[in-house]
C-alpha positions in Angstrom: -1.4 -78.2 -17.8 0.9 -76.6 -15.6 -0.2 -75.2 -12.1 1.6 -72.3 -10.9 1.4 -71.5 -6.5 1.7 -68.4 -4.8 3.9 -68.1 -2.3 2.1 -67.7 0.9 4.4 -64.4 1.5 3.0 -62.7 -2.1 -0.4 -61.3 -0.2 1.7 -60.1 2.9 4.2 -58.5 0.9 1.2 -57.1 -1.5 -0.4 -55.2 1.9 3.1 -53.7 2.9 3.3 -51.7 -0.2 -0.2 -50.8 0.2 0.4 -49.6 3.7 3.9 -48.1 2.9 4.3 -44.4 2.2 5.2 -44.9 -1.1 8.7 -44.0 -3.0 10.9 -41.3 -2.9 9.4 -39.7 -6.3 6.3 -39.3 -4.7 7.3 -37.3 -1.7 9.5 -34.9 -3.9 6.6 -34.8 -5.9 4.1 -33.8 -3.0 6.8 -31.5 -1.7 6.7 -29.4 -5.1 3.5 -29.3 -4.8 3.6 -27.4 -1.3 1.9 -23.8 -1.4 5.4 -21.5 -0.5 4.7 -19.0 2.3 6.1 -15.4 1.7 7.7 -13.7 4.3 4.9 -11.5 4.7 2.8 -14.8 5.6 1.3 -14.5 2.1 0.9 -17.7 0.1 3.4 -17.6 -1.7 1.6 -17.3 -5.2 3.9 -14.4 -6.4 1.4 -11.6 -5.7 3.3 -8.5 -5.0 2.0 -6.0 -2.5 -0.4 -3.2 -4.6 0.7 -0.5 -6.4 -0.4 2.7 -5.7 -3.5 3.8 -8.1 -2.5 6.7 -10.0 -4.7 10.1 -10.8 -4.8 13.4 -11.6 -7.3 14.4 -9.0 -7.4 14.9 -5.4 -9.8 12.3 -3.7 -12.8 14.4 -2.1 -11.9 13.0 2.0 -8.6 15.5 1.6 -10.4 18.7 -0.1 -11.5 21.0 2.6 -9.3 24.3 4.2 -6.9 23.0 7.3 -5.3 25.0 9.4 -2.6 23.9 12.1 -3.7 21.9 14.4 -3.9 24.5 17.5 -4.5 27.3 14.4 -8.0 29.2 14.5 -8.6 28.0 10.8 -7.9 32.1 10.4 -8.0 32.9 6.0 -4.4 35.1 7.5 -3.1 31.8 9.1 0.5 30.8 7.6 -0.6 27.1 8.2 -3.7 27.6 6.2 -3.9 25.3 3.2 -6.9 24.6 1.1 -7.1 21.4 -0.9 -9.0 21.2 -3.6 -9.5 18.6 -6.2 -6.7 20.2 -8.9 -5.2 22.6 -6.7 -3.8 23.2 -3.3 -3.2 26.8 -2.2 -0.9 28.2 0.8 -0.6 31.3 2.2 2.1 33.0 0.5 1.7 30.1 -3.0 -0.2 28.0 -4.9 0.1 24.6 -6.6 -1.5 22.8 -9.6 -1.6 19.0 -9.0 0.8 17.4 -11.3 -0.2 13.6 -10.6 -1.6 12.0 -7.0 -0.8 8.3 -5.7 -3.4 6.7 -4.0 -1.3 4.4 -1.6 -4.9 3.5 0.5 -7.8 5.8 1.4 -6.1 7.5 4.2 -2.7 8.1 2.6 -1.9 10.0 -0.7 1.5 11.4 -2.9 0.4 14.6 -4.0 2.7 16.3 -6.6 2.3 19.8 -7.3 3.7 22.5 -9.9 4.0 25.2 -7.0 4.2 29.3 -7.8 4.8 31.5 -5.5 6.3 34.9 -4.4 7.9 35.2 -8.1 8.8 31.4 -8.3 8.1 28.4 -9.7 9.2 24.6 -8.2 8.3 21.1 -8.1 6.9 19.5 -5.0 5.8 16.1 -3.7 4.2 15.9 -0.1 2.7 12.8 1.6 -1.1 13.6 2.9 -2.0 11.0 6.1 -5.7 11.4 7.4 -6.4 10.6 10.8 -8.8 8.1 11.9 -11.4 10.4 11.6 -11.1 12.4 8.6 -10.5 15.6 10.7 -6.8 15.4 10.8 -4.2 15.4 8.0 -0.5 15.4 8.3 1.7 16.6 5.7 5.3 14.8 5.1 8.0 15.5 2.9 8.6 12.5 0.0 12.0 14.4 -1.5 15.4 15.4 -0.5 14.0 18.4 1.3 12.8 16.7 4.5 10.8 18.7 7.0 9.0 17.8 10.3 5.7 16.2 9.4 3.6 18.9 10.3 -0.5 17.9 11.8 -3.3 19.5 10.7 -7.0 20.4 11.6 -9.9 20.1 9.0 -11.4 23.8 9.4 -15.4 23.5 9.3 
């Protein structure tokens, strides 16, 4: 029978690679598995910012007549516009709605199919509600930009 010894160093070296932090494979594998952060401060899992729910109706917090914001709310007011659900109507036109992107609930892309004074366009405008539901302000989305324009909900 043969007796085989173990070197005094074998349980020293045994608690070093215990101790140690391992090989190289293993920290490249630990750093693959790291979350990313997106730039955003996201984490990273790909998600993309959301899209803009689509519908054919105006959501009820922007129906209601407005009127400029130092208007009267007059029915002869050139500012005057009256939302409703499928329609929006001006003082000298009309529109049907067309489609309406709802970016969040205080902001919408309203498209229109406009007639008015013995013509007929396309239009897109951006409706903003203020804080408090009593304001709205209209922007242009399309190549004919105009000053944003602020509005008071007429009661």
């Amino acid at each position: 029978m043969t007796r085989r010894f173990l070197s005094p160093a074998l349980p020293f070296a045994l608690l070093l690679a215990a101790c140690s932090g391992g090989s190289d494979d293993a920290d490249q594998a630990d750093a693959s598995d790291a979350m990313p952060v997106e730039a955003d401060g996201g984490i990273g899992d790909g998600a993309v910012p959301p899209q803009p729910v689509r519908s054919d109706t105006i959501p009820a917090a922007f129906v209601g007549v407005w009127d400029h914001a130092k208007g009267a709310c007059d029915p002869n007011s050139e500012a005057r516009m009256e939302i409703g659900p499928k329609t929006v109507g001006f003082y000298e036109s009309h529109g049907e709605v067309t489609g309406v992107e709802v970016d969040s609930p205080e902001q919408i892309v309203v498209s229109l199919a406009m007639e008015g004074e013995g013509e007929t366009w396309q239009n897109a405008t951006m409706y903003t509600l203020g804080a408090d539901g009593k304001q709205l302000t209209t922007s242009s989305v399309n190549e004919e930009q105009y000053e944003p324009l602020i509005l008071k909900k007429c009661e």
